[in-house]
C-alpha positions as CSV (number, residue, x, y, z in Angstrom):
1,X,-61.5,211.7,-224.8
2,X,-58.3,213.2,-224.0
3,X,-56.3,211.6,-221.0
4,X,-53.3,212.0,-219.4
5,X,-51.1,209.5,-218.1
6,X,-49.8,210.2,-214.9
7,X,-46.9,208.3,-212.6
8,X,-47.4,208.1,-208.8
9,X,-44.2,206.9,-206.7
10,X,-44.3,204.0,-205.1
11,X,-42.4,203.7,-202.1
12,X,-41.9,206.5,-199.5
13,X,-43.7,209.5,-201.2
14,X,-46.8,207.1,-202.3
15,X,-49.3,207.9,-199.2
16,X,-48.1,211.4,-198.8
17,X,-48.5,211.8,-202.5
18,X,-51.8,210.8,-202.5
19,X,-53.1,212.6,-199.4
20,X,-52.3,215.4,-201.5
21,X,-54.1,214.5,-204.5
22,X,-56.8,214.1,-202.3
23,X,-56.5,217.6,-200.9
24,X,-56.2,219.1,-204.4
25,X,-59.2,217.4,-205.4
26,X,-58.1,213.9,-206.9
27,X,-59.5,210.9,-204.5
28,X,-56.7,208.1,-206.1
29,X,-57.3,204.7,-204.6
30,X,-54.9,201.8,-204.5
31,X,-55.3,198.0,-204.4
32,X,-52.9,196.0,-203.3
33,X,-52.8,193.9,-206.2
34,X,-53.3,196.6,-208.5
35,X,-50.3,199.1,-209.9
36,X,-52.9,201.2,-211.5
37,X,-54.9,202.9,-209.0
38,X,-58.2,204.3,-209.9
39,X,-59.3,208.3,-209.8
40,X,-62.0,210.1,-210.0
41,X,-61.0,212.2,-213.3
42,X,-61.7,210.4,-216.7
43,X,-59.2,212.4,-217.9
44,X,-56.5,210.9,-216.0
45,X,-54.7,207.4,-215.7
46,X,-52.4,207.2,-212.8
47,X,-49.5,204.8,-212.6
48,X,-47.9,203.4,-209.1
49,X,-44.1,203.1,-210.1
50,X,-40.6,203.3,-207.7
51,X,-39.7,207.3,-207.8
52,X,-36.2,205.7,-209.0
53,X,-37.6,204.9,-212.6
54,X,-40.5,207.8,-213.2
55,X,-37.9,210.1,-214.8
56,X,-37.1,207.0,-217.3
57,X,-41.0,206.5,-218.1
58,X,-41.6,210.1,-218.7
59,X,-38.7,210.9,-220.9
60,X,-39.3,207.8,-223.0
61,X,-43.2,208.6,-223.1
62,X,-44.7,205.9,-221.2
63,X,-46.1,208.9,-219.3
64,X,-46.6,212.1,-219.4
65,X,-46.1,213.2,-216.1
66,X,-44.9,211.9,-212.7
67,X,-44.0,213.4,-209.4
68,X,-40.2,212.0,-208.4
69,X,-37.4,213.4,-206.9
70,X,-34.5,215.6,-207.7
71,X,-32.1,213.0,-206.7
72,X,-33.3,210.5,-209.3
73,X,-34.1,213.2,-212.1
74,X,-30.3,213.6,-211.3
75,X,-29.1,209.7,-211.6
76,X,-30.9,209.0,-214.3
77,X,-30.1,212.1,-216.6
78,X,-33.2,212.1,-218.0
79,X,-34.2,215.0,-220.8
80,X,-37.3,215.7,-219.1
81,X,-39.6,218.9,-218.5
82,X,-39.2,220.2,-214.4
83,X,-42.6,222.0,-213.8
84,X,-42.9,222.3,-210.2
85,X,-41.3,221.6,-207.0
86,X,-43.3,220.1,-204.3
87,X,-42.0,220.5,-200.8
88,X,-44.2,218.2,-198.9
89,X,-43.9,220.0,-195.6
90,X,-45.8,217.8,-193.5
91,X,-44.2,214.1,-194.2
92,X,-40.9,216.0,-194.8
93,X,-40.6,219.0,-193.0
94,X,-36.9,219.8,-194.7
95,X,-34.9,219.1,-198.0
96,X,-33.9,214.9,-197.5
97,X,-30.2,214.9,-197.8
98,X,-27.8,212.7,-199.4
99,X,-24.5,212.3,-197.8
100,X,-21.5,210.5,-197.4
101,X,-21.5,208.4,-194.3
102,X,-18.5,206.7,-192.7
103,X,-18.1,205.3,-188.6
104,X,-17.3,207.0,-185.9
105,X,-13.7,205.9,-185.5
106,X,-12.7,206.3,-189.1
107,X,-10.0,208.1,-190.4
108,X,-11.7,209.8,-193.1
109,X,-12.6,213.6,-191.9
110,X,-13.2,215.2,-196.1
111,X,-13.6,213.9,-199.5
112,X,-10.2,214.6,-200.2
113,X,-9.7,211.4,-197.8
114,X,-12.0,209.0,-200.2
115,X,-9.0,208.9,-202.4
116,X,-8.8,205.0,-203.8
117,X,-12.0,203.8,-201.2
118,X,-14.8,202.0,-201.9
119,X,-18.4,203.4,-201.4
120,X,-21.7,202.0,-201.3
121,X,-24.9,203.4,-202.0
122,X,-28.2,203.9,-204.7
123,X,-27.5,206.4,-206.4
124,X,-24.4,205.5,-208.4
125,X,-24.2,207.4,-211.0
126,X,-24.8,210.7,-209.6
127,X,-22.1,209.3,-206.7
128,X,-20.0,208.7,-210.1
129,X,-19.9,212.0,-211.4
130,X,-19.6,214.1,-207.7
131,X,-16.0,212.3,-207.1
132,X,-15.2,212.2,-210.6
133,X,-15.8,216.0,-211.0
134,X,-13.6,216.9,-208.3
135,X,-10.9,214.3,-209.5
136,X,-11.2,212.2,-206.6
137,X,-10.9,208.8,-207.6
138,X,-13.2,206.1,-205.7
139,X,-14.9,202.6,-207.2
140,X,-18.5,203.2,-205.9
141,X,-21.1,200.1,-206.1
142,X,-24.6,199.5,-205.9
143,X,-26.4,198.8,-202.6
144,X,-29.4,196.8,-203.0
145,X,-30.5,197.3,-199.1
146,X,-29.3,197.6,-195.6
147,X,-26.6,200.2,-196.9
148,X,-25.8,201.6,-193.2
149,X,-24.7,197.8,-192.2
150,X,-22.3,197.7,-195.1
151,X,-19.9,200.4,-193.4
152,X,-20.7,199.0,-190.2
153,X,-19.2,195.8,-191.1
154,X,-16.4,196.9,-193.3
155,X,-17.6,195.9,-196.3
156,X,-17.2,199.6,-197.5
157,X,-15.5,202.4,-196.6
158,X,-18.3,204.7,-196.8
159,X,-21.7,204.9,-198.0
160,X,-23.7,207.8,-199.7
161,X,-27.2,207.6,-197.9
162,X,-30.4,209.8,-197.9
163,X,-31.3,211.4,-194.6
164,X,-33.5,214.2,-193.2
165,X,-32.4,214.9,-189.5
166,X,-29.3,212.5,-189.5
167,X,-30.8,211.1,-186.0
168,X,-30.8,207.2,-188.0
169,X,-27.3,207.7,-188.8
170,X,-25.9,208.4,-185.3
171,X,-28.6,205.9,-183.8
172,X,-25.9,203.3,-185.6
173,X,-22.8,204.6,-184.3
174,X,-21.6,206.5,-188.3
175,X,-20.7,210.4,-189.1
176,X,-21.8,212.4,-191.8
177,X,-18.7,213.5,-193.4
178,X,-20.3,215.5,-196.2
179,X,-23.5,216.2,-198.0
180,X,-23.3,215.7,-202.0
181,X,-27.2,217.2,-202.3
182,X,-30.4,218.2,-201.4
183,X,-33.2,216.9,-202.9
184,X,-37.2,217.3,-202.8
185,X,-40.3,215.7,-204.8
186,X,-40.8,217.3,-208.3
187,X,-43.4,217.2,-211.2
188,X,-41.8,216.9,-214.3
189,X,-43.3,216.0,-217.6
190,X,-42.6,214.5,-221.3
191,X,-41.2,216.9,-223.3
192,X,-43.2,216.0,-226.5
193,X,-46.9,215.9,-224.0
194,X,-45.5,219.4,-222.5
195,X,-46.0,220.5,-226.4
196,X,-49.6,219.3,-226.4
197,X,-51.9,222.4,-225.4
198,X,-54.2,220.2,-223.9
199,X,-51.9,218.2,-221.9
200,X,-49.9,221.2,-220.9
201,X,-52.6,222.8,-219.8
202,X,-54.1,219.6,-217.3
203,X,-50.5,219.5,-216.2
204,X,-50.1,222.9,-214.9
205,X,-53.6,223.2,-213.6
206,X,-52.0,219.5,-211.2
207,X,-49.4,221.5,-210.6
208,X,-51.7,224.7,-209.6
209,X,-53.9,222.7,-207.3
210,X,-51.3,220.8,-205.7
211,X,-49.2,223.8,-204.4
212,X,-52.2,225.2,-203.1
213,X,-52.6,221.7,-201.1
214,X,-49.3,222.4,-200.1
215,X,-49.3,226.0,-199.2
216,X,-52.7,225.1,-196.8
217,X,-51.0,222.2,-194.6
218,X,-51.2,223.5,-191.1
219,X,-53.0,226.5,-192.2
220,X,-56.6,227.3,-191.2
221,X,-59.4,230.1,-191.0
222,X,-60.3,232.0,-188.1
223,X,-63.9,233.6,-188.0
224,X,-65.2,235.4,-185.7
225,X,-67.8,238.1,-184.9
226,X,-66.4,241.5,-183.2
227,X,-68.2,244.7,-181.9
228,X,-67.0,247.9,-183.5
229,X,-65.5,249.1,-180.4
230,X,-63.3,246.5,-180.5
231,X,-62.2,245.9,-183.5
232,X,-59.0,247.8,-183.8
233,X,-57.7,246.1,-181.1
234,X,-58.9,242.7,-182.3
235,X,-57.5,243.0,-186.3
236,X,-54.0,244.5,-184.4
237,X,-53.5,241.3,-183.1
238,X,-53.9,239.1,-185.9
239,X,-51.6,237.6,-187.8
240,X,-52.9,236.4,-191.4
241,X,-51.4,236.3,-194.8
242,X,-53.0,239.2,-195.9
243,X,-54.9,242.1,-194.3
244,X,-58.2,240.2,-192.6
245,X,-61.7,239.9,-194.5
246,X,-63.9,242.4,-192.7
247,X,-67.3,242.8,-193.5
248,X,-70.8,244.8,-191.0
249,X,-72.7,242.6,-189.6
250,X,-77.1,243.3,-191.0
251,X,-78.3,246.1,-189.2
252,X,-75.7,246.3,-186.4
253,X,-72.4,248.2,-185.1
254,X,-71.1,244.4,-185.3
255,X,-68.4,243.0,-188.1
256,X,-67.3,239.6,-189.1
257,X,-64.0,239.4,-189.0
258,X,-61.9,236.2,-191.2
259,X,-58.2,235.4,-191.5
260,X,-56.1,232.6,-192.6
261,X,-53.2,232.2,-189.5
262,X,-50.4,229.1,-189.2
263,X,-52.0,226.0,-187.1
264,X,-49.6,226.4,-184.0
265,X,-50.7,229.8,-183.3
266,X,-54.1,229.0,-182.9
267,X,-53.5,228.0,-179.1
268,X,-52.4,231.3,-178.0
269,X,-54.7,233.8,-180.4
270,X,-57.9,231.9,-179.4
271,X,-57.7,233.3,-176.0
272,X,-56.1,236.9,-176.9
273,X,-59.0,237.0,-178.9
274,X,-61.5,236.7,-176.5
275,X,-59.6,238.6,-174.2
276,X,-60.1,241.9,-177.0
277,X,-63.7,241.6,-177.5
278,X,-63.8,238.7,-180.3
279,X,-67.0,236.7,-180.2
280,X,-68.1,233.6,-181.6
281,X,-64.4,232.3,-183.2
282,X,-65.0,229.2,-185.2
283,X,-61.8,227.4,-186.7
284,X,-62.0,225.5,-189.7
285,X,-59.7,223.9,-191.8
286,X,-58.2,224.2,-195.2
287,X,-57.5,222.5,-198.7
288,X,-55.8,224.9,-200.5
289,X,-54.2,228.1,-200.1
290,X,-53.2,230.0,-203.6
């Protein structure tokens, strides 16, 4: 039987990455002890690995596919196949960030001011290259942990550090100075397995499904049941994707009326709704939107 081997990243991504497996239609479960999790396909293996090393694994065809993120695709320079990009809206509502960090009272205001300083951070060789391609000379080291206390103590001069809102990084007194990149979860894939039909094909179909997990979070389905004198004004306040679903009700001057609308309207359309004539609304939720 054919299989594909598949990399899941361990770390911050790994429940949020399978929550979406699971709304795609893969049920992956993990053990504690266990850095294979089990799934529900006989066609796939899944592999729980840091999102630092997937890239690695792929390219050298350990795996055939992984979900990582940009940032390490970009510090490790692996030759690998980018299929989709996976914003996971829900667990990170924007782009995470790296940037350089310094304290409050330092005198550094650019990168043209990291000139001969030392930084700290993860992600060295990408750090490498950034200053290095805008001649800016700086030793940069790894940081195995606690990177924020490093500048707070003066070990460094500044750190390069992922964030989202920035909130963590004022919490402990430092500036962001400048942002090197954004980065968000990818699905990438062996280059030699992305010439396989078979395994190309399972890959995209992943890829397929798991949008459509993506592009339903905080969506959901309106139905509801309208009178025909009432259903202009009903359908002209809806919004949906699309034009709404509208089909007559057996034998009646009645219609059923279904859209697909954003979660946070819901509050304020139920009851506009109602107010137009709408009968009967029943909310459900979603898995997928494509």
């Amino acid at each position: 039987m054919n299989k594909l081997k598949f990399g899941i990243p361990k770390g911050s991504l790994e429940k949020a990455t399978i929550d979406l497996f699971q709304k795609a239609g893969w049920v992956i479960k993990v053990s504690t002890r266990n850095y294979f999790p089990s799934v529900d396909d006989p066609q796939l293996s899944c592999a729980l690995i840091r999102a630092q090393e997937l890239a690695h694994y792929v390219e050298e065809g350990v795996l055939d596919a992984a979900i990582t993120g940009k940032d390490w695709m970009l510090e490790s320079g692996c030759d690998v196949v980018e299929v989709q990009e996976l914003i996971y809206s829900k667990e990170s509502p924007r782009p995470a960030r790296w940037v350089l960090v310094v304290t409050e009272d330092s005198a550094i205001k650019g990168l043209e001011d990291m000139q001969g300083k030392k930084v700290a951070t993860e992600l060295v060789s990408f750090t490498k290259r950034y200053f290095a391609e805008r001649g800016i000379n700086v030793k940069v080291e790894f940081s195995w942990g606690t990177t924020e206390a490093k500048v707070v103590e003066g070990l460094v001069d500044a750190i390069v550090d992922v964030t989202e809102t920035g909130s963590t990084i004022r919490a402990h007194g430092l500036r962001i100075v400048h942002e090197l990149m954004q980065t968000t979860p990818r699905l990438i894939a062996n280059k030699e397995s992305w010439q396989d039909p078979w395994k190309k094909e399972k890959i995209l179909q992943m890829g397929t499904l798991l949008k459509a997990a993506l592009g339903a979070d905080r969506m959901v389905g309106l139905k509801m049941n309208v009178p025909q004198k009432f259903l202009e004004d009903v359908v002209a306040v809806l919004p949906c994707l699309n034009a709404p679903t509208i089909a007559s009700l057996y034998r009646t001057d009645w219609y059923s009326v279904e859209v697909v609308v954003k979660e946070e309207v819901v509050r304020e359309l139920i009851p506009l709704l109602l107010k137009k004539g709408a009968e009967g609304i029943i909310e459900y939720s979603l898995n997928k939107v494509i």
